[in-house]
N, CA, C and O atoms as a DFTB+ gen file, in Angstrom:
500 C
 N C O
     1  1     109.089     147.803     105.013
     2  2     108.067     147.217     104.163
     3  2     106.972     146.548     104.985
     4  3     105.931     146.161     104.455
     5  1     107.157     146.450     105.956
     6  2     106.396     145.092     107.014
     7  2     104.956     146.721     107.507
     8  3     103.776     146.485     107.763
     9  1     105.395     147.734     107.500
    10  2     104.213     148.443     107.579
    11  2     103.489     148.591     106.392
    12  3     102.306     148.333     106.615
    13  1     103.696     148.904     105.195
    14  2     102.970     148.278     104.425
    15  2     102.776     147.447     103.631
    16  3     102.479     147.542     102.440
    17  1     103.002     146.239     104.521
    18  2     102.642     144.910     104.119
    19  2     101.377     144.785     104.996
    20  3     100.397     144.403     104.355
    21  1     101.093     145.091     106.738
    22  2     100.342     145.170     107.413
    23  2      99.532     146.156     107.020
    24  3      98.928     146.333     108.078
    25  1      98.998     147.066     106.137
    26  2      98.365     148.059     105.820
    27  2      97.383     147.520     104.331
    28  3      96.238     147.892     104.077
    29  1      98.097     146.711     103.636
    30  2      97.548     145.830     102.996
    31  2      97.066     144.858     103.464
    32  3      95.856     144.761     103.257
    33  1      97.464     144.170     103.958
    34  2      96.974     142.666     104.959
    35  2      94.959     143.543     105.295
    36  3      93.819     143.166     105.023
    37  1      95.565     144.805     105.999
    38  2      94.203     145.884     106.442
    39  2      92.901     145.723     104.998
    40  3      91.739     145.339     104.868
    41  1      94.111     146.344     104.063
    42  2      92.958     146.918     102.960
    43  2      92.299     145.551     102.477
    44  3      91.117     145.539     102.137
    45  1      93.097     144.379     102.452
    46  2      92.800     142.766     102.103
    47  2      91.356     142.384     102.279
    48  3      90.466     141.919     101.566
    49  1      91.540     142.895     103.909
    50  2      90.421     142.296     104.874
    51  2      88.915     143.367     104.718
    52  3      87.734     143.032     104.806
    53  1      89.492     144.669     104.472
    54  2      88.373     145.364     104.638
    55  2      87.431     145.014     103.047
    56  3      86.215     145.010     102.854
    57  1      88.611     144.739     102.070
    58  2      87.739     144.794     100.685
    59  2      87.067     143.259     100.613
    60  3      86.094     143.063      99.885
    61  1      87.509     142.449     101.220
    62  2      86.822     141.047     101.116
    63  2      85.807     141.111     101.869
    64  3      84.775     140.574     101.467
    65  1      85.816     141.579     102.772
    66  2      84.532     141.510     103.844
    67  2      83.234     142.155     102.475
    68  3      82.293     141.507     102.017
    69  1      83.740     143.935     102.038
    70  2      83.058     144.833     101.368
    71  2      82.616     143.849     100.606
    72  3      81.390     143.807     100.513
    73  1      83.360     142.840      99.887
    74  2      82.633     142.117      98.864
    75  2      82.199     141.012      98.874
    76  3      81.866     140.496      97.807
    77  1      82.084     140.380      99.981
    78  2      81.420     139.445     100.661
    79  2      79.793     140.004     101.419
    80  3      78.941     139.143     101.635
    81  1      79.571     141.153     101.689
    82  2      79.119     141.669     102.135
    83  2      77.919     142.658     101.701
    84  3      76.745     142.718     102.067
    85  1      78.751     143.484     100.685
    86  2      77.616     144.349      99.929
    87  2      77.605     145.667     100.647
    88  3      77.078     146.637     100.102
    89  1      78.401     145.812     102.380
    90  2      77.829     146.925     103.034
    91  2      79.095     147.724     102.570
    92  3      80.173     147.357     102.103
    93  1      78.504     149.106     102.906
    94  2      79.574     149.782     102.072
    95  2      80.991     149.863     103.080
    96  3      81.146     149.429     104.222
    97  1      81.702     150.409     102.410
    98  2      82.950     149.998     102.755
    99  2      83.599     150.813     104.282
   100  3      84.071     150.162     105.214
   101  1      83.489     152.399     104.268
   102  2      83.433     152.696     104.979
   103  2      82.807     151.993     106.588
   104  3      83.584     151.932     107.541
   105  1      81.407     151.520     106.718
   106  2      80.958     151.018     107.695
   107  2      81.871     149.253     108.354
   108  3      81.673     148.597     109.376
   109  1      82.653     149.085     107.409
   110  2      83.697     148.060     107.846
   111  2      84.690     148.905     109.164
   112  3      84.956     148.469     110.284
   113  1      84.934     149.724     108.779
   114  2      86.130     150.843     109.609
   115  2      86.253     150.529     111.251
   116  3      85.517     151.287     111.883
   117  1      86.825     149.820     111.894
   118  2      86.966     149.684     112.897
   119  2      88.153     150.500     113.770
   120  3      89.286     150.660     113.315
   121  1      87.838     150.865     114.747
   122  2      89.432     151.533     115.446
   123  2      90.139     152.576     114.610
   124  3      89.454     153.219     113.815
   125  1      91.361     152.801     114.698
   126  2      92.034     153.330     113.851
   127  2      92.443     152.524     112.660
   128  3      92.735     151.331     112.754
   129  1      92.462     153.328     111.316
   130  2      92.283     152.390     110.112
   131  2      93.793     153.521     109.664
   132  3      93.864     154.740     109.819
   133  1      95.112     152.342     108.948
   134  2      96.765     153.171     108.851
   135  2      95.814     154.123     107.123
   136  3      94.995     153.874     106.239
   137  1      96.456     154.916     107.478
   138  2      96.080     155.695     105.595
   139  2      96.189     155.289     104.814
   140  3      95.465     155.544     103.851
   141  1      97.329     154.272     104.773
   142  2      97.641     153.629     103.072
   143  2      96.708     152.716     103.350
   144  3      96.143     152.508     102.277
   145  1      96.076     151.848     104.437
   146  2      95.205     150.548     103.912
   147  2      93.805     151.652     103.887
   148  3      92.856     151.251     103.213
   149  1      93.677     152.749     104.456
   150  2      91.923     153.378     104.003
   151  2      92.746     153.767     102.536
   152  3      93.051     152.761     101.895
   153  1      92.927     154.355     102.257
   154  2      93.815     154.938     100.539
   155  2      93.716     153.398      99.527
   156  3      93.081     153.402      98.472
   157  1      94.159     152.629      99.842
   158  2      94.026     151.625      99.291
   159  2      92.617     150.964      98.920
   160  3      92.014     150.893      97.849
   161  1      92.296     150.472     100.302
   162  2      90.501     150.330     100.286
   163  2      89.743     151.122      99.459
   164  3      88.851     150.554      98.829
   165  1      89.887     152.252      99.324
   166  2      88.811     152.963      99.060
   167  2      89.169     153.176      97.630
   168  3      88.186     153.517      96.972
   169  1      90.276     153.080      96.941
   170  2      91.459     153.410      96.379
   171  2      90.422     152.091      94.918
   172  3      89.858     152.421      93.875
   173  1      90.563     150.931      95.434
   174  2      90.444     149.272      95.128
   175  2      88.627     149.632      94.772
   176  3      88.202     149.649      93.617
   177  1      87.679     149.913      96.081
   178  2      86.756     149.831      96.123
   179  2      85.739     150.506      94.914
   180  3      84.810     149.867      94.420
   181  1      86.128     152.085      94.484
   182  2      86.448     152.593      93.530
   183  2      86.271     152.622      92.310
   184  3      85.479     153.351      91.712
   185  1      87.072     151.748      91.811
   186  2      87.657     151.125      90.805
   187  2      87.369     149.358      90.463
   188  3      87.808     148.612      89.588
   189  1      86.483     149.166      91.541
   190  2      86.143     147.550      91.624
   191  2      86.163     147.171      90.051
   192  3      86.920     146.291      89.643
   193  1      85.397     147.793      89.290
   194  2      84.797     147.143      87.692
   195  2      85.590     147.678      86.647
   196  3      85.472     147.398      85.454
   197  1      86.283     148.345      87.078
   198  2      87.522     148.955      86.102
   199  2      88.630     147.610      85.949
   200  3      88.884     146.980      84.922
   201  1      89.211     147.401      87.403
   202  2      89.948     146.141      87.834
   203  2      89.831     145.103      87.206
   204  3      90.630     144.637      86.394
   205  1      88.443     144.515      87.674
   206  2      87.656     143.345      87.451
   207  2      87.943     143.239      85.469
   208  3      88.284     142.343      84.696
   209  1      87.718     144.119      85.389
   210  2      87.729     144.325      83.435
   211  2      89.233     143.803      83.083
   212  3      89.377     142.802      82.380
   213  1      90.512     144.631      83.680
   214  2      91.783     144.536      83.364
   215  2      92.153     142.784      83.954
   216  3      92.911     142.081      83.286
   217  1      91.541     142.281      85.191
   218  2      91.941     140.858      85.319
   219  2      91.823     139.748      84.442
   220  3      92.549     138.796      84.156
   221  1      90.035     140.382      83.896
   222  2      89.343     139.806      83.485
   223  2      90.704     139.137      81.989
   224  3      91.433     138.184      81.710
   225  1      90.304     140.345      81.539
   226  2      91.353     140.176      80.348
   227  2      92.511     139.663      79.901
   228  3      92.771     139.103      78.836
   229  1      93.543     140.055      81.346
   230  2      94.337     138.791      81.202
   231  2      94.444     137.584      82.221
   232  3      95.484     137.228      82.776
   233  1      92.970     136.913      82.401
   234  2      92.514     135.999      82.872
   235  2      91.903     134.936      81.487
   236  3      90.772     134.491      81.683
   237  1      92.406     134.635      80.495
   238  2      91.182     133.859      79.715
   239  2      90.139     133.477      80.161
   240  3      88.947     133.770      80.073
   241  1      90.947     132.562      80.810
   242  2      89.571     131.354      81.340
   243  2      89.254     131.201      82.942
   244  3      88.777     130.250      83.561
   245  1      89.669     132.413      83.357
   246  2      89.392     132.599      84.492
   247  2      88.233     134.548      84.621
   248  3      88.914     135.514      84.967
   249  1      87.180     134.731      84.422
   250  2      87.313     136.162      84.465
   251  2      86.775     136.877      86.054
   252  3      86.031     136.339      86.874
   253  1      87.141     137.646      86.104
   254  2      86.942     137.910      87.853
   255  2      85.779     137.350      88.117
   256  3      85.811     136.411      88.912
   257  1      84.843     137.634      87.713
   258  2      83.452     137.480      88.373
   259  2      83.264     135.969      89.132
   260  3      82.619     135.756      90.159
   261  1      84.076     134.918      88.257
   262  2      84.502     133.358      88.475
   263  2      85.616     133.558      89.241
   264  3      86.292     132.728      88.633
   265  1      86.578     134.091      90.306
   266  2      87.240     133.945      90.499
   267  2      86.722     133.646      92.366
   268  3      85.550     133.826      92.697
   269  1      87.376     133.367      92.993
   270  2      87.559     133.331      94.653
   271  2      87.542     134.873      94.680
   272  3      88.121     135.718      93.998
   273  1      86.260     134.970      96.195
   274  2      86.765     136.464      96.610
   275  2      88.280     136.810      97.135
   276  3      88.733     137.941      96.959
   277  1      88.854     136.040      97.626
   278  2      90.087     135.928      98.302
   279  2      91.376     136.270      97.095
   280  3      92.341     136.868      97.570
   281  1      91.442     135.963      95.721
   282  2      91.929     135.605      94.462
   283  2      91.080     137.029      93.826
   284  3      91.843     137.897      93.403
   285  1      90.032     137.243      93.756
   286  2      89.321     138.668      93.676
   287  2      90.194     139.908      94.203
   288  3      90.754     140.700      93.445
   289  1      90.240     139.978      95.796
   290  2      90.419     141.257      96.327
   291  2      92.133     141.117      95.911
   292  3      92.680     141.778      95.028
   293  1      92.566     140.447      96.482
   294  2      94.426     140.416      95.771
   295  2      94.526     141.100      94.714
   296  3      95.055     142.187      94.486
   297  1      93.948     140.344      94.060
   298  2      94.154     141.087      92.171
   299  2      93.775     142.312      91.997
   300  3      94.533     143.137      91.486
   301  1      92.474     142.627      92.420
   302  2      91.854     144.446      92.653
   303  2      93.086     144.720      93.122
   304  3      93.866     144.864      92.180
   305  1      93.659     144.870      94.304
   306  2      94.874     145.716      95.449
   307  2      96.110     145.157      94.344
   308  3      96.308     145.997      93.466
   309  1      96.807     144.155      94.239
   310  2      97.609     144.131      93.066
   311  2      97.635     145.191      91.567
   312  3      98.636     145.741      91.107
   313  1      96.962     145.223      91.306
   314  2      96.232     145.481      89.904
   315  2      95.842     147.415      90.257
   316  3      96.170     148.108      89.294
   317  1      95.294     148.140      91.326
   318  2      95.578     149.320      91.572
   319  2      97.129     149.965      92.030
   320  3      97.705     150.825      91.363
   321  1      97.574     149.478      93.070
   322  2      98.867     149.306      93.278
   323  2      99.986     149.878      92.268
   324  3     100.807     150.765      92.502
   325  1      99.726     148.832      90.595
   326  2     100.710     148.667      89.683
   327  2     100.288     149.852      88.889
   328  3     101.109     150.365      88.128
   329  1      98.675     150.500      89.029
   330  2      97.847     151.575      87.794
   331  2      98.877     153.180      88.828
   332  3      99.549     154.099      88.360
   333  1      98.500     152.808      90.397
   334  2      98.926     154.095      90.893
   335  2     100.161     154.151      90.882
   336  3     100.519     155.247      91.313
   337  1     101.129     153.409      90.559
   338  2     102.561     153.532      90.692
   339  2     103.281     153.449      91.646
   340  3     104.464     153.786      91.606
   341  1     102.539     152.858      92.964
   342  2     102.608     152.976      93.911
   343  2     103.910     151.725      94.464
   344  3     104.806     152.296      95.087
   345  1     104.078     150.528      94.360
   346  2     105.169     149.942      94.108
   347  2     105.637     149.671      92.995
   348  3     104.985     149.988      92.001
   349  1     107.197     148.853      92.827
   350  2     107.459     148.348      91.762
   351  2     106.611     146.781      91.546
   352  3     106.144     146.072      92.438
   353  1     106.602     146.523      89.947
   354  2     105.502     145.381      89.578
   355  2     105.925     144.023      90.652
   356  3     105.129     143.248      91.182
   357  1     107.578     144.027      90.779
   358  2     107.997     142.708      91.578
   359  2     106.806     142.695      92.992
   360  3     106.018     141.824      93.360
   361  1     107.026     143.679      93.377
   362  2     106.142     144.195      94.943
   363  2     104.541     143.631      94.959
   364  3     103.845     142.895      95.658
   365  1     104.417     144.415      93.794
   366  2     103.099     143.804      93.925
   367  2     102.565     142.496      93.261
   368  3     101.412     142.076      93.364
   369  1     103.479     141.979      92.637
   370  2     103.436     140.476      92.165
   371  2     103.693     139.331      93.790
   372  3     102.867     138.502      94.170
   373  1     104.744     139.565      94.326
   374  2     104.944     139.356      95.254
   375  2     104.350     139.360      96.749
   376  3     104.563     138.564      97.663
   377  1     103.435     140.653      96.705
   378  2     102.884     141.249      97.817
   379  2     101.149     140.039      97.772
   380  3     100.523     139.651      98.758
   381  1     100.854     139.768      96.374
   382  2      99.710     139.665      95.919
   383  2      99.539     137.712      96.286
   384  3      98.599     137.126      96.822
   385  1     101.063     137.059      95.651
   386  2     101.432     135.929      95.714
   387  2     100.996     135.407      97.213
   388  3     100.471     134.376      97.632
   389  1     101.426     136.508      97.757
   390  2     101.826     136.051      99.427
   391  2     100.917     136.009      99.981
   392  3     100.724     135.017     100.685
   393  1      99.803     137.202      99.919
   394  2      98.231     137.202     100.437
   395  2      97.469     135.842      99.858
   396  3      96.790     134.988     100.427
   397  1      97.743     135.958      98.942
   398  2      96.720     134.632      98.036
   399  2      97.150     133.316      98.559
   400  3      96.283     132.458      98.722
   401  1      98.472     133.035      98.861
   402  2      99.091     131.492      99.698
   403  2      98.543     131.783     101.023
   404  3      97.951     130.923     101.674
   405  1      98.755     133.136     101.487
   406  2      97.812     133.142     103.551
   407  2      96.437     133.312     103.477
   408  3      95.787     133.605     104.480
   409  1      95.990     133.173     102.514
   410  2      94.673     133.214     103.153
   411  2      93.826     132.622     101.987
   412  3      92.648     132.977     101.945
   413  1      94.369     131.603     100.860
   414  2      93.417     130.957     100.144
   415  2      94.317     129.193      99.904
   416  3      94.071     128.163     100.531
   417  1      95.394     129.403      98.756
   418  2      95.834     128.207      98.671
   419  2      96.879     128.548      97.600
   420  3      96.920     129.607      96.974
   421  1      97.939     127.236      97.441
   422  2      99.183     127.526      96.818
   423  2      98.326     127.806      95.482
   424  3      98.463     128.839      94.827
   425  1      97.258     126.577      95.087
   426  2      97.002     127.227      93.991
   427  2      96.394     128.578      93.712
   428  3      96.494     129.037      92.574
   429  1      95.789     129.236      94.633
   430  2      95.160     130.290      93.628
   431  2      96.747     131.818      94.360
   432  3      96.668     133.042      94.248
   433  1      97.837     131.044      94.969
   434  2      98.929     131.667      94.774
   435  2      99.477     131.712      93.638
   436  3     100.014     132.746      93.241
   437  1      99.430     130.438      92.817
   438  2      99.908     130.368      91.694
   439  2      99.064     130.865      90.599
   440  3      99.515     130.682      89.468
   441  1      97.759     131.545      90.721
   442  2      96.709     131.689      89.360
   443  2      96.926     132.993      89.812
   444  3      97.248     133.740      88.889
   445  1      96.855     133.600      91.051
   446  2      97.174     135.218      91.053
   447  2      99.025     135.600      90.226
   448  3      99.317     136.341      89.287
   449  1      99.625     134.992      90.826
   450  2     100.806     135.020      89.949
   451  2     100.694     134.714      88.263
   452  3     101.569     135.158      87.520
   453  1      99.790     134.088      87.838
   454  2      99.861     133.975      86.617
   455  2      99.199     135.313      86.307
   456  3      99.876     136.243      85.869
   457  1      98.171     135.405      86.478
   458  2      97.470     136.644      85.669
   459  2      98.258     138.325      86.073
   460  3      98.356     139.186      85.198
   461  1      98.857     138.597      87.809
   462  2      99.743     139.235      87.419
   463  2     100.755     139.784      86.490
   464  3     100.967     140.907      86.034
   465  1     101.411     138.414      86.333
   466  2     102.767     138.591      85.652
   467  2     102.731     138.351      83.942
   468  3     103.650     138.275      83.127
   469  1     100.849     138.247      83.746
   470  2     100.760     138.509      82.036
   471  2     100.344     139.960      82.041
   472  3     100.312     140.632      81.010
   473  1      99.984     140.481      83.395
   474  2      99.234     141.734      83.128
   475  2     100.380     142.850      83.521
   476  3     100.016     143.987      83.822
   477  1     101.699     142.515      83.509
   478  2     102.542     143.604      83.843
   479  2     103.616     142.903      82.634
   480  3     104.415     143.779      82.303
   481  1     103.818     141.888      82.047
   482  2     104.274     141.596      80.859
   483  2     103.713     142.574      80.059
   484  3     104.429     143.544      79.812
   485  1     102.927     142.552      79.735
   486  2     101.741     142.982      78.467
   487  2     101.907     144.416      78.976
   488  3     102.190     145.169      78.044
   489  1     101.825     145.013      80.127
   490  2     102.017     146.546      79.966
   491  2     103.559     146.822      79.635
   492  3     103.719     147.748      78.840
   493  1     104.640     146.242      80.059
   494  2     105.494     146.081      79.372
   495  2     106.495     146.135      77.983
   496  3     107.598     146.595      77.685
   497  1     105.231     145.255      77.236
   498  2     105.578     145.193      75.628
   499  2     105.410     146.597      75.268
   500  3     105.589     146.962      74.106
C-alpha cells in the first residue's frame, strides 16, 4: 500500500500546485511521474467541477469553492478514487484523512472525514 500511498502523496502535490497555480497540469511533471499518481492527476484534474459539485453537496455549509486548497485536492483524489472503484471507501476515507492531518490540520482532517463518510453513506443507502 505504501506505493500507492506515495503515488498519491505525488498526485496530492501535483493537483494542489495545478490549483494553486492555474498552469496546466501536465507542465507540473517533473522527473519520472509513478502511473497511478499521472492516472490519478489527470484522472482528478478532469473531472475538477464534476467533484467539486459531488463535495459540494455533501458539504452544506462548506461548498468546495470555500474550502482549503489542501481540503480541495484530498476530496477531488478521495471522491475520484471511490467514482473509479479504484479502492475500497475505508481506503479512501482513510487515505484522504491522513493527507488532510499532513499537510493541513486535525481539523480540516476531521471536515474531510465528515463530508467523505456522508458521501459514501449516501451512495450506500
Amino acid at each position: 500500500m505504501s506505493g500507492r500511498r506515495a503515488a498519491r502523496r505525488t498526485a496530492f502535490f501535483l493537483l494542489y500546485q495545478w490549483d494553486l497555480t492555474g498552469r496546466p497540469l501536465g507542465s507540473l511533471y517533473e522527473g519520472d511521474i509513478d502511473e497511478y499518481a499521472q492516472l490519478l492527476a489527470e484522472g482528478v484534474a478532469q473531472r475538477a467541477e464534476e467533484l467539486d459539485a459531488i463535495v459540494s453537496a455533501a458539504a452544506d455549509d462548506w461548498p468546495a469553492d470555500r474550502l482549503g486548497t489542501v481540503e480541495r485536492s484530498v476530496l477531488r483524489i478521495a471522491v475520484h478514487e471511490l467514482d473509479a472503484g479504484l479502492v475500497p471507501p475505508e481506503v479512501a476515507i482513510d487515505e484522504a484523512v491522513r493527507l488532510a492531518k499532513r499537510y493541513a490540520s486535525e481539523d480540516a482532517a476531521r471536515l474531510v472525514n465528515g463530508i467523505l463518510g456522508r458521501i459514501v453513506r449516501e451512495r450506500a443507502a
